[in-house]
N, C-alpha and C positions, 0 to 999 in steps of 0.2 A: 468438428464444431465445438466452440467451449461451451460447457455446461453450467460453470460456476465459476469464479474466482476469489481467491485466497491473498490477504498478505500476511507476510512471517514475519517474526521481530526473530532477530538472528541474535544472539549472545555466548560471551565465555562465560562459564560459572560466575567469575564475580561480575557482571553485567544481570545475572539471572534474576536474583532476589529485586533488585530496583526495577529491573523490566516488569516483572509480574504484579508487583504491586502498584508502581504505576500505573499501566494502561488498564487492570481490574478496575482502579478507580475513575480514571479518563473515560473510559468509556462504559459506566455503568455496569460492568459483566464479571462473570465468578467462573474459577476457572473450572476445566474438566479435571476428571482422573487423569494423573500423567500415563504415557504410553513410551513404547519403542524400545530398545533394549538396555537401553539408559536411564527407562522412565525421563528422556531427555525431549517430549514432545506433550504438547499439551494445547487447548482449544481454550480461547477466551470465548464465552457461552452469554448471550446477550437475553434476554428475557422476554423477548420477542422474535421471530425469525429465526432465519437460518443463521450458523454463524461464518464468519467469513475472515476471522480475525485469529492467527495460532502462533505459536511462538516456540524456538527451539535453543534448548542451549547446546552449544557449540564450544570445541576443545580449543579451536583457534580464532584469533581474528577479533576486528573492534567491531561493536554491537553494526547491525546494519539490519535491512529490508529488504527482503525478495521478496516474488511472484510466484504463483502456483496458479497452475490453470489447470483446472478438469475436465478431461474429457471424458468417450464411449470408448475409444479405441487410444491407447495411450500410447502402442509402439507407432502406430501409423501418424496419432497428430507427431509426436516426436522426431519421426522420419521426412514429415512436412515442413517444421521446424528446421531443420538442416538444409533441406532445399531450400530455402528462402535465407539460409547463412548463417544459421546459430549453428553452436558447434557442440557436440554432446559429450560432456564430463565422465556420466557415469549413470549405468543401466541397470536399474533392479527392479525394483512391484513399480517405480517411478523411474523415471529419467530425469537427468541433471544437465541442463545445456545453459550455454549461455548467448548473450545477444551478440550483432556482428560489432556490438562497440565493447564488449563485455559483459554485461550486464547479467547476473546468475537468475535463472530462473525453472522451475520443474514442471514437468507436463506429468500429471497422476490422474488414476482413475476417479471417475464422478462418486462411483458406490452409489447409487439413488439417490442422490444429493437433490433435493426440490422444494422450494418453499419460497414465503414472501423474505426480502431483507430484511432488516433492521431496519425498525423507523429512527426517528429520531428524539435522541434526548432532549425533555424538560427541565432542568435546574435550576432552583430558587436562592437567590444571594441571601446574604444575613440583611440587607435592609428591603427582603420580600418581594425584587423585583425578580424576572422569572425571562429565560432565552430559552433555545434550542440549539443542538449541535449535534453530529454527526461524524463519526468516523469514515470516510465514503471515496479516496481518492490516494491511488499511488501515481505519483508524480516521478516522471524517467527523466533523469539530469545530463544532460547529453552533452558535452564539448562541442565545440564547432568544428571541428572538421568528421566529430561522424555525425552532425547530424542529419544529413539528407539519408542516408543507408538504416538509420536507426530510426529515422519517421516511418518509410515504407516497409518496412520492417515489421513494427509491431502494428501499422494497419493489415498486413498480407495476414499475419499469425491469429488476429481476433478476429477478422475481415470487419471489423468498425471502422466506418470512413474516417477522416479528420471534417471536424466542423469549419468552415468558412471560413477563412483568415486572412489577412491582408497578407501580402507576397514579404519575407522580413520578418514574418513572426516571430516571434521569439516564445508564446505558450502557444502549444496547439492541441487542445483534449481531442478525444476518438468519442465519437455517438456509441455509447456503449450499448451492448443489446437489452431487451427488454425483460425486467427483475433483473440486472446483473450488480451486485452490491457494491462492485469496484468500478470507479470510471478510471482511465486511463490517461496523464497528459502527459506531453511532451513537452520537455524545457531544456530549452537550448541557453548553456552556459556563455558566461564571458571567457570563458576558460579557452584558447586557441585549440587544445590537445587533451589527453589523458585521458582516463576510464570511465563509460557511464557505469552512474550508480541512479538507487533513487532513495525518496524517502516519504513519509503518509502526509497527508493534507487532510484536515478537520473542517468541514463547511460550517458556519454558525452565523446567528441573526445578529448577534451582539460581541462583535470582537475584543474591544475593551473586557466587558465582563467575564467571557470563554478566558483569556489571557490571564485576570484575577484567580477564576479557576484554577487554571492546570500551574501556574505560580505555585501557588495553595497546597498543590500537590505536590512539589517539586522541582518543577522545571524551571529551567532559567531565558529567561526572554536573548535573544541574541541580538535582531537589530528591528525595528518596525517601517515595511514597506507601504504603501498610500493602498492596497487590498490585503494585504496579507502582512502574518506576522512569522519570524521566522524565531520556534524557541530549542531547547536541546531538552532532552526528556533525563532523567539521574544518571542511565547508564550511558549518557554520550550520545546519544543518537539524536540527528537533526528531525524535526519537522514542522510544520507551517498550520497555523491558523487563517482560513480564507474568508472574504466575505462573499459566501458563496450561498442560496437556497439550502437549507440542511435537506429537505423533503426532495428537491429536485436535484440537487448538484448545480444549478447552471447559476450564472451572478457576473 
C-alpha cells in the first residue's frame, strides 16, 4: 500500500541552481540540508505539513519529473510493480522501475513518513488583491497508443480508481487516497507514439494572477488553454497552471 507520494524535479548541474531557486520561490518552501553522496539530493521544506516536494541533480539528461511512492515493504511493492509490467532499472535502499510506457519512477521506503499535506498558498499582488495556489498534481503524458496499458497501470499500482469520464477521455485523474499530497492524472497526448513522460500541475483560484506570479519569477508562458495554462520553468522544464480548487484538487 502507498504511504506517501513524492515528486522529483530531476536536473543536470547547470538545470540545478534555476531549479532550486525557482520552485523555493513558487512554492513558498526553503530548502533542506543537501544529502546523498553527492550532496546531490535535497527536500523542498514547506512550512506547514509534510513535504512532498524533492529534487536531485543529475549527471545526465534535460531537467524532467519523476514519481516516488513510499511504501512499508519496498522490495515486495517493487515486485508488484513488475507484475502489473513496469520493469525494474536498478535495486538498492530503493528500486528504480519504470512504467510499461516508460515512464521512470521509484518505489522507497515510507521511514514514518505521516502528517497533514501542505495547505495551500496565500499571495498578495502589489495592487493588494490576494489568491491561493498549490503545488498538488503530477500529470502522466501518455501517447496514444499506450494509453490504455498505462491507465490500468497506474490505477493497479496506487489501487485509486479513475473518476467518471466519458468513454474518449482524454484527462482522466485517480481518486487519490485520503491525505495523499499528490493526485495523479492521466493525459492522453495527440502524439500517435513515443515515450510517457510527465510534468507538475499548480491548482489556483486566480490563473491570470498565479501566471503574473510565477512570470515574475522566471518562467515563460508557452501557450494558454480555456483551464489551464501551459508555462516552462528557467531550467526547461514544462508545467501547467490549472483552474483547479487549490484546497481540494477537484475543478
Amino acid at each position: 500500500m502507498i504511504v506517501w507520494t513524492t515528486a522529483f524535479l530531476d536536473g543536470g548541474a547547470a538545470a540545478w541552481p534555476a531549479t532550486l531557486d525557482f520552485w523555493t520561490r513558487a512554492t513558498a518552501t526553503r530548502l533542506s540540508a543537501p544529502r546523498g553522496p553527492d550532496d546531490e539530493f535535497v527536500t523542498l521544506l514547506p512550512d506547514d505539513g509534510v513535504a512532498f516536494l524533492r529534487a536531485q541533480r543529475t549527471t545526465t539528461g534535460a531537467p524532467r519529473v519523476h514519481l516516488d511512492v513510499h511504501v512499508d515493504d519496498v522490495r515486495r511493492a517493487a515486485d508488484e510493480a513488475v507484475a502489473l509490467g513496469a520493469r525494474q532499472v536498478l535495486s538498492a535502499r530503493h528500486v528504480l522501475l519504470s512504467s510499461p510506457g516508460g515512464l521512470p519512477f521509484c518505489v522507497v521506503a515510507a521511514d514514518g513518513i505521516e502528517g497533514p499535506r501542505p495547505a495551500p498558498r496565500r499571495w498578495t499582488a502589489p495592487d493588494g488583491r490576494s489568491h491561493t495556489s498549490l503545488l498538488d498534481q503530477l500529470a502522466v503524458d501518455v501517447p496514444a497508443d499506450r494509453w490504455e496499458p498505462e491507465v490500468r497501470f497506474w490505477q493497479a499500482l496506487t489501487g485509486w480508481a479513475a473518476r467518471p469520464h466519458d468513454p474518449g477521455a482524454s484527462l482522466v485523474p485517480l481518486v487519490r487516497g485520503d491525505g495523499m499530497p499528490l493526485r495523479i492524472l492521466l493525459q492522453r497526448l495527440d502524439e500517435p507514439t513515443g515515450a510517457v513522460r510527465a510534468h507538475l500541475d499548480v491548482a489556483c483560484d486566480d490563473r491570470p494572477a498565479e501566471t503574473a506570479r510565477h512570470v515574475g519569477l522566471g518562467a515563460q508562458v508557452e501557450r494558454v488553454r480555456e483551464r489551464w495554462t501551459v508555462l516552462v520553468d528557467p531550467a526547461g522544464r514544462r508545467y501547467c497552471l490549472t483552474d483547479r480548487d487549490p484546497a481540494t484538487g477537484e475543478g
